[in-house]
N, C-alpha and C positions, 0 to 999 in steps of 0.2 A: 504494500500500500504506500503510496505516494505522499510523502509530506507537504501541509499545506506552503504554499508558497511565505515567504519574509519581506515584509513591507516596510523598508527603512527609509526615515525622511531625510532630506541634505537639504541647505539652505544655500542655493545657486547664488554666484557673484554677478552672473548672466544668465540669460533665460536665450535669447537671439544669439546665436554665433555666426560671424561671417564665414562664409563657404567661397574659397579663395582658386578651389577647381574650375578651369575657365570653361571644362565640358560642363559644368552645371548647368541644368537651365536658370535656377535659383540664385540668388544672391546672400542668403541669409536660410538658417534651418531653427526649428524649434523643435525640440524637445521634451515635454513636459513627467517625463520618466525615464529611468535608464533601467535596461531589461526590460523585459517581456513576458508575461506567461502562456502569451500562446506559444510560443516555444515552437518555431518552424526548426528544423535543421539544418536547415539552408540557407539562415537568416547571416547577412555582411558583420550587422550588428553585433554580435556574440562580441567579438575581438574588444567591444568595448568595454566589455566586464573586467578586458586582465588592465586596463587603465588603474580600476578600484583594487589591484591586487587579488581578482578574484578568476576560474577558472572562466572557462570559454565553452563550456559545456554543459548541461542544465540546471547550473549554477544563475545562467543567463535567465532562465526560465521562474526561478526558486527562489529567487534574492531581487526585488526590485527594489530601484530607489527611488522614493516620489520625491520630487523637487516643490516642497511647500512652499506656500506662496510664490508660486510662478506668475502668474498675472502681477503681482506688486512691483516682482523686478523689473517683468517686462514694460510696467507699465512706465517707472521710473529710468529705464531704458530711451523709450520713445521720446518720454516728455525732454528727456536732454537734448537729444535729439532736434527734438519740434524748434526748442530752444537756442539752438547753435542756427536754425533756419525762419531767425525771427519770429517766430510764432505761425510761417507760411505752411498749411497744408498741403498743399500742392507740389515744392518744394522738398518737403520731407518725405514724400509718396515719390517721388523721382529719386533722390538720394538712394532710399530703404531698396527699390526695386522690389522684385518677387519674392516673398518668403516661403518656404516649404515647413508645414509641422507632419512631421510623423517621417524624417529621413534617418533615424537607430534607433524609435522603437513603434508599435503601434500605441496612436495617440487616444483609442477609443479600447483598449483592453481592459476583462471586466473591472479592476480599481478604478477606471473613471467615472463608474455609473456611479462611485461614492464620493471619489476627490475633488470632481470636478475641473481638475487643473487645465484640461485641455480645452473645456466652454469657455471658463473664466478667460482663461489667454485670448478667445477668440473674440471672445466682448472686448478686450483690449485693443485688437488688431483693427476689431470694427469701427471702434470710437476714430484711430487716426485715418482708418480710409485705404490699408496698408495691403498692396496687391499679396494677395494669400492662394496658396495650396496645399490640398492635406492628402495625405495617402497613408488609408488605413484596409485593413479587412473586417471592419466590426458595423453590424448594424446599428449598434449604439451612435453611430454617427447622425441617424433618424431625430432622436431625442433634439437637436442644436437647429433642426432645419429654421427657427424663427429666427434663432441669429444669423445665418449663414445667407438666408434671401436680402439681409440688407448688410452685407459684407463685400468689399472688393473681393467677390474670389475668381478668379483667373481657372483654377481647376480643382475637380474631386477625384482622385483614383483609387477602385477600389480593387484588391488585388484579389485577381483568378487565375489559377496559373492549371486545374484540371479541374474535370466533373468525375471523376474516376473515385470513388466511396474510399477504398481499400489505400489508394496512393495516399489521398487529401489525409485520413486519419493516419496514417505508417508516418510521413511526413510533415504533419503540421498537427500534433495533437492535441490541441485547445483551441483552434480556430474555428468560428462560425461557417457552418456546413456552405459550401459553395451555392447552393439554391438560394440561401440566404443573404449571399452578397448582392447576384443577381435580384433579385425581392428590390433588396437597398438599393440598387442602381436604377428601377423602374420609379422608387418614390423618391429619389433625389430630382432624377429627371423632370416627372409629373411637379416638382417643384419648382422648375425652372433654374435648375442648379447644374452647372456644365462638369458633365459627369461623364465618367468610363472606365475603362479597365487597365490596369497592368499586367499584361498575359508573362505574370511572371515571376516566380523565374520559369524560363522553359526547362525541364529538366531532361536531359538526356537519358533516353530507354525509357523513359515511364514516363512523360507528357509528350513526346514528341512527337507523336504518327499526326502525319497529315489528319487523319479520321480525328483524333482525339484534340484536335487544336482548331479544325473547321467548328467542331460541335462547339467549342468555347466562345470562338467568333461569334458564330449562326445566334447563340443562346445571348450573348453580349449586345447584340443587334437590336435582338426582340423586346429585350428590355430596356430600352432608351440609350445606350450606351452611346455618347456623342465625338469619340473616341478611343480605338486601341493602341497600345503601346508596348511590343513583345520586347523581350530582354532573356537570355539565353543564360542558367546559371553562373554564377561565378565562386570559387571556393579559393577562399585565401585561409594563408597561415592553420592557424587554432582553428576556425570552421570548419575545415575540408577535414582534418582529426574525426570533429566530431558528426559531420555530418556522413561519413566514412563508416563509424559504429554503428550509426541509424540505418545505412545500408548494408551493414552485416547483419543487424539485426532483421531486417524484412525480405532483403532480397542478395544476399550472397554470391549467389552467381555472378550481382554485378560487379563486385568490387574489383576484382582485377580491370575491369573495362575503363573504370573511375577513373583507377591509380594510371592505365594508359593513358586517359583522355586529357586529365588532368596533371600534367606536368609541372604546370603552374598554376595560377590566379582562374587562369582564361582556359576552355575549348580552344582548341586552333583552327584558322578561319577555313580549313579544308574540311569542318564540322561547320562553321556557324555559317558561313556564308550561303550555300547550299539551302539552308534552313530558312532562313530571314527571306532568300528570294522565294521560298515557295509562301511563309506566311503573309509575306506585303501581296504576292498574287491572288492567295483566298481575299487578303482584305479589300485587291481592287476587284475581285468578282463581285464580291458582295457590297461592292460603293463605301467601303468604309475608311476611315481616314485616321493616319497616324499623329497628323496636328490637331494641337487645341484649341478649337473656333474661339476669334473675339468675340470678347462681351462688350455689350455696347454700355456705354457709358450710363448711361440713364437706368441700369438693370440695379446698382448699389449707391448705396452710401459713398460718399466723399470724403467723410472725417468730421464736418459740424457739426453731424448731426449727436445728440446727445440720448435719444429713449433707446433706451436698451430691453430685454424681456426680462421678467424677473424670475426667471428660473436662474440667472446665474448670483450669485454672491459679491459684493460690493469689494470693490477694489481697494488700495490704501489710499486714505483720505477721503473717502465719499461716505456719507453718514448711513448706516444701515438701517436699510427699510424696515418696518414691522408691517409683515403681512398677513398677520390677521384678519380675517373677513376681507381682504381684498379679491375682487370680483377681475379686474382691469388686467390685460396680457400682458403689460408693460409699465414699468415705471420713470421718471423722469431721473435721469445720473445725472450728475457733474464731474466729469473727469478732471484732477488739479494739472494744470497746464503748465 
């Protein structure tokens, strides 16, 4: 029997950190946890466990660390920010560029349905106006849609990478059943929220058949999905260890094929290449597109605006509501500027 997972708080110096990879599409990631309990094996992330001095193995999964009060820092973040750029919203929304939350860990894993840390941060984002993207696998992302329709968000990815029962549980043992991502991606959609997938990772020998990655597209389509984005595994360092044991454990035959394939970080482009042109060719059959449509201007919030939903928790410095008997979706904030 599996011990329950260890929920350790840290008090971040930052909440935003600059992402200085010029391949990023991102300029900026957020965070609002390190580790994970969905616990994929194939997650990049692990490696960030051995930062804390801790293993890279379901240690990743067993040990998280909530970063309390994340919206304060970040909020205290921006306002300096806002503050180096006169008080110019517009200005500070050009400087910040595109932020990504949920790039090492998922920002919607079950501890958010209690911490809250990833709404809160987004009430945050909402208030400056601050172009956002989040990529999670968790329906709980459902629960934020009031804050998120008056949020610059730029994009939603929600990650499918098979519909295969057997692979999805051997491979990602706490994650929300793929029917249910697909679910989240028809009501993100039906929200007017620019949504889709990351068919990813693709994993070699066990997502990869033509058959098995049409069906993900086809099923991705159906459900509003307004873009796909395939990405072919990668196993670096401490990961590839242990995501190595998760495939002795399920499927052994493969591991020598791994340890071929996997020389390094990367498959070699005499694998990917091959692959990527047949997946962009289902996706030009079926009309579907690897870019993320603009949002038009007028779709979010700019940064002035101040009513926020009161499901999320008051920030540092904004006086907290008593919502007793309140009827109203919304209450009026003052973010300290």
């Amino acid at each position: 029997m599996r011990k329950p997972p260890v929920f350790e708080s840290i008090a971040p110096k930052q909440v935003m950190n600059k992402v200085t990879a010029p391949e990023m599409p991102f300029q900026w990631s957020i965070n609002p946890y390190r580790g994970c309990t969905h616990g994929c094996s194939f997650c990049y992330a692990r490696v960030t466990h051995t930062y804390m001095g801790l293993a890279a193995d379901d240690t990743f999964r067993h040990h998280v660390f909530v970063k309390e009060n994340a919206a304060d820092v970040l909020n205290a973040q921006l306002r300096r920010k806002l503050k180096h750029h006169q008080g110019d919203y517009a200005r500070l929304q050009r400087d910040i560029g595109l932020v990504n939350i949920g790039t090492a860990t998922d920002p919607y894993q079950p501890i958010e349905a209690r911490q809250r840390e990833t709404r809160k941060c987004l009430e945050v984002l909402a208030h400056y106006g601050i172009q956002t993207s989040i990529t999670t696998r968790s329906p709980l992302i459902r629960r934020d849609i009031d804050v998120l329709k008056h949020m610059n968000i730029q994009s939603i990815h929600i990650s499918v990478n098979t519909l295969d029962k057997s692979v999805w549980r051997n491979l990602e043992p706490a994650t929300p059943a793929p029917q249910k991502r697909l679910e989240t991606i028809q009501t993100l959609a039906d929200a007017g929220l620019p949504v889709g997938i990351l068919l990813a990772p693709i994993i070699p020998h066990l997502t990869d058949s033509r058959e098995q990655l049409h069906d993900v597209i086809h099923l991705a389509i159906q459900h509003g999905a307004h873009f796909i984005i395939p990405s072919v595994l990668r196993l670096s360092g401490e990961v590839k260890t242990w995501f190595l044991q998760t495939i002795q454990r399920h499927y052994p035959e493969l591991v020598g094929k791994y340890q071929r394939l996997y020389k390094g970080a990367y498959a070699p482009q005499s694998y990917v290449r091959p692959l990527m042109d047949s997946v962009h060719t289902m996706l030009d059959e079926l009309q579907m597109t690897t870019d993320i449509p603009a949002r038009p201007l007028s779709r979010y919030n700019t940064g002035q605006e101040d009513t926020r939903s009161s499901e999320s928790d008051a920030f540092t410095g904004i006086s907290c509501v008593n919502r007793e008997g309140m009827n109203s979706q919304s209450v009026q904030l003052t973010l300290p500027i």
